[in-house]
C-alpha positions as CSV (number, residue, x, y, z in Angstrom):
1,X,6.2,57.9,-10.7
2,X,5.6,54.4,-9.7
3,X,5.4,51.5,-11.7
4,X,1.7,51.0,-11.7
5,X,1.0,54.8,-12.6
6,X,3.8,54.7,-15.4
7,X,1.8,52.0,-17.1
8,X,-1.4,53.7,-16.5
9,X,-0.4,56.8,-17.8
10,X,0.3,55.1,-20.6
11,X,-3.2,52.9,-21.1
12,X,-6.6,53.6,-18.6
13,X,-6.0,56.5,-16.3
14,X,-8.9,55.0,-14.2
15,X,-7.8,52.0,-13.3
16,X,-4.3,53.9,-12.2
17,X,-6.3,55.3,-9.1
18,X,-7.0,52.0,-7.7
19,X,-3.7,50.0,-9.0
20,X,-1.4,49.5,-6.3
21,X,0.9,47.0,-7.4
22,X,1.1,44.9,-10.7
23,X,0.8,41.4,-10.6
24,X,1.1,39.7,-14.4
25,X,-0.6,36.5,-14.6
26,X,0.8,33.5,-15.8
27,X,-0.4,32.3,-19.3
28,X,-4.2,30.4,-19.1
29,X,-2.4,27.0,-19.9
30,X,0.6,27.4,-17.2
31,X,0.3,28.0,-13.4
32,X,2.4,29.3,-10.9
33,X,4.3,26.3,-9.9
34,X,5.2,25.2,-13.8
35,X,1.9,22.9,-14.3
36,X,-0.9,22.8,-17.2
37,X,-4.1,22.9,-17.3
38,X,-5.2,20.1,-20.6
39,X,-8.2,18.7,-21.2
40,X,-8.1,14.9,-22.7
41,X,-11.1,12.5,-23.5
42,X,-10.2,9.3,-21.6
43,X,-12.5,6.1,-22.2
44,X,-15.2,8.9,-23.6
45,X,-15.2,11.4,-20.4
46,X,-13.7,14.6,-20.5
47,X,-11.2,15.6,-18.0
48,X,-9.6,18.4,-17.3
49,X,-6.1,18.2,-15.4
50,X,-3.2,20.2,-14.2
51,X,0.1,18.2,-15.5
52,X,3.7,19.5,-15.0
53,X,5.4,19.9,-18.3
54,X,7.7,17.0,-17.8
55,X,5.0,14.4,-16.7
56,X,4.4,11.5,-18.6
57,X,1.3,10.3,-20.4
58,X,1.2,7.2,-19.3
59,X,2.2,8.5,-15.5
60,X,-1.1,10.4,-15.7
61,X,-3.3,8.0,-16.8
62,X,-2.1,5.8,-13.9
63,X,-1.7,8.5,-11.1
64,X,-4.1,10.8,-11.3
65,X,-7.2,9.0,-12.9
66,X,-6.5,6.1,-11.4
67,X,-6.4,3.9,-14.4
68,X,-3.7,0.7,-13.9
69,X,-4.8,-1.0,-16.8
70,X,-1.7,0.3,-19.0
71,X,1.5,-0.5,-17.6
72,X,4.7,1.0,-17.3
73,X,7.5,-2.2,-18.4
74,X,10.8,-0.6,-19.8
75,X,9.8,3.4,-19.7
76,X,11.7,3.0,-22.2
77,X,9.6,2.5,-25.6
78,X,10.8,-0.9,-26.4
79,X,8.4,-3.4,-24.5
80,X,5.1,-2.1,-25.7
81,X,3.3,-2.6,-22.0
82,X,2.0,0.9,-22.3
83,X,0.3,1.3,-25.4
84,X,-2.9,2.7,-25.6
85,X,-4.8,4.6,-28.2
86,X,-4.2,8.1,-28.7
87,X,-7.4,9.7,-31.6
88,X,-7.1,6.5,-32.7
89,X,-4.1,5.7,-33.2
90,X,-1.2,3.5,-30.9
91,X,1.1,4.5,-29.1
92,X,3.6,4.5,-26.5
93,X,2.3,6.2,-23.6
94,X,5.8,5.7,-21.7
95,X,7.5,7.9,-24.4
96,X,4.9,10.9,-24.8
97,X,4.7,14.2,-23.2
98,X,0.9,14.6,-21.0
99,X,0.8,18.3,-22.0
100,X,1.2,17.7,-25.8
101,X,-2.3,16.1,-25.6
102,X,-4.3,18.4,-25.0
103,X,-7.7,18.1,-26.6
104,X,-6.8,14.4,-27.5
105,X,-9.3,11.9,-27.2
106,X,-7.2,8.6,-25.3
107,X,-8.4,5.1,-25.0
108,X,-7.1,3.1,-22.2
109,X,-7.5,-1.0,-21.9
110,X,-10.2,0.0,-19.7
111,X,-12.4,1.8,-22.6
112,X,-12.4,-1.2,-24.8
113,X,-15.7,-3.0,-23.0
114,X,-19.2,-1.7,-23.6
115,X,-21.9,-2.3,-21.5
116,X,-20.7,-5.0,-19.6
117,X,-19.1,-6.7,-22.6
118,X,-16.0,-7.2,-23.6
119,X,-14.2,-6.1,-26.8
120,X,-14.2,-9.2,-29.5
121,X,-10.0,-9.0,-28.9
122,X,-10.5,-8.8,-24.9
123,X,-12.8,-12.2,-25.3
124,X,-10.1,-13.5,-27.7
125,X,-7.5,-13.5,-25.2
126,X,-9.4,-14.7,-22.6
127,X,-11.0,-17.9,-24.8
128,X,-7.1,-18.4,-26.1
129,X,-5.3,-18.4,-23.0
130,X,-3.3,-15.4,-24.5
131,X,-1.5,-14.3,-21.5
132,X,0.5,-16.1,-18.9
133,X,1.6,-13.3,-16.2
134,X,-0.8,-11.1,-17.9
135,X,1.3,-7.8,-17.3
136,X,2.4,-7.1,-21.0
137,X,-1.3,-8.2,-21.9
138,X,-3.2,-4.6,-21.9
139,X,-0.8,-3.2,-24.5
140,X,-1.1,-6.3,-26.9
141,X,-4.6,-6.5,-26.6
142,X,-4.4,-2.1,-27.6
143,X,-2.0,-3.0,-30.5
144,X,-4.0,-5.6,-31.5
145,X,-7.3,-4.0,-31.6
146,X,-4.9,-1.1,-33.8
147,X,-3.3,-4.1,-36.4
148,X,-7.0,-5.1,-36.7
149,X,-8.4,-1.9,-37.5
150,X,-5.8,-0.9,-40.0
151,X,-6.4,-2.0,-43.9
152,X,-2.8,-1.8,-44.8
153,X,-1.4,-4.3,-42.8
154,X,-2.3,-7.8,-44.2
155,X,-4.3,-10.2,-42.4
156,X,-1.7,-13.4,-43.1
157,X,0.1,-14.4,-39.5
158,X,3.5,-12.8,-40.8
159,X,2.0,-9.5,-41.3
160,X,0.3,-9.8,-37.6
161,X,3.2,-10.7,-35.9
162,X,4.9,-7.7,-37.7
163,X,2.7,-5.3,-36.4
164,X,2.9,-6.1,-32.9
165,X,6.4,-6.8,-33.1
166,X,6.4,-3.8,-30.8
167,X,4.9,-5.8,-27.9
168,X,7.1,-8.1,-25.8
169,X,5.7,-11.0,-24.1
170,X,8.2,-12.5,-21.8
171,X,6.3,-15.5,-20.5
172,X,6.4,-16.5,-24.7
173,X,2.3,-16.7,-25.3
174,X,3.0,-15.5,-28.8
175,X,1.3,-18.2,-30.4
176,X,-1.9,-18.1,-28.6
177,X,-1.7,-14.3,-28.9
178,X,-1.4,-14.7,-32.4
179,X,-4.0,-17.4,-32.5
180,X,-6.7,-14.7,-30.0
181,X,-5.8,-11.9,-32.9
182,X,-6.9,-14.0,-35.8
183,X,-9.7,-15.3,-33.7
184,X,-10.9,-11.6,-33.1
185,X,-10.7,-10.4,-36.7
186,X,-13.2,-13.4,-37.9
187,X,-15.6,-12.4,-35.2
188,X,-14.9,-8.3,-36.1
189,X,-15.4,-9.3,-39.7
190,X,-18.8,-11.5,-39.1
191,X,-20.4,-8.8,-36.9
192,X,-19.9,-6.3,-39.6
């Protein structure tokens, strides 16, 4: 007794007389060659991608949609280049796993403008010369947005430049991007 009739002796005689071989699929989630299928929410449009269970987040958001706002500096956690906003929240997109979110709702540098506008933080930078090579600039401007909408962390310049302690500027524009942070929260706070 073959295979396929051993196990349909045991289940659906029926489907034993047209069985010829067994094939057993792989899980939903996990193809053939390794990949998964997740779904993420980037800049507010679903997407549905096949991701092999080593890529990176932030490799992901660069490769395969195409977005090169976020920027890979040290791949190693410590330069803050890559940060984006995960449901809400920073983070390192250098240091996190594409398959671990799935069903996340991510918000790249690219997802901050609305209709043509840019975020009060974007404008920030741009009126105080924030930036010099401009490369760390997308993750300080996603931290930033973060610091400013957080209520624990203090609004004094010490407790700014304590948040984004994360984010390295190597040109040195920390005092204008200190200056474009405090800048944005006025405006935040007067449009509210």
């Amino acid at each position: 007794m073959g295979a396929a009739s051993g196990l349909a002796a045991a289940g659906n005689n029926a489907w034993a007389q047209t069985a010829h071989t067994i094939e057993v699929p792989p899980p939903a989630a996990q193809k053939t060659d390794g990949s998964h299928t997740i779904s993420i929410t980037v800049n507010g449009k679903p997407h549905t991608l096949q991701v092999m269970p080593n890529a990176i987040l932030l490799d992901v958001i660069r490769d395969q949609l195409q977005l090169t706002g976020t920027k890979k500096g040290c791949d190693h956690g410590q330069c803050g280049a890559c940060t984006l906003h995960v449901n809400g929240k920073p983070i390192n997109s250098c240091l996190s796993l594409a398959v671990s979110h799935d069903g996340d709702s991510i918000t790249t540098i690219e997802g901050l403008e609305r209709n043509g506008q840019l975020h009060p933080v974007q404008q920030a930078f741009w009126e105080h010369d924030a930036f010099q090579c401009g490369y760390c600039t997308s993750g300080q401007i996603m931290t930033a947005v973060a610091v400013l909408n957080d209520p624990h962390i203090g609004s004094d310049d010490a407790s700014v430049r304590e948040a984004m302690s994360g984010n390295i500027c190597r040109c040195g524009a920390y005092k204008n991007i200190l200056a474009a942070v405090q800048d944005a929260r006025g405006k935040l706070k007067g449009a509210g």
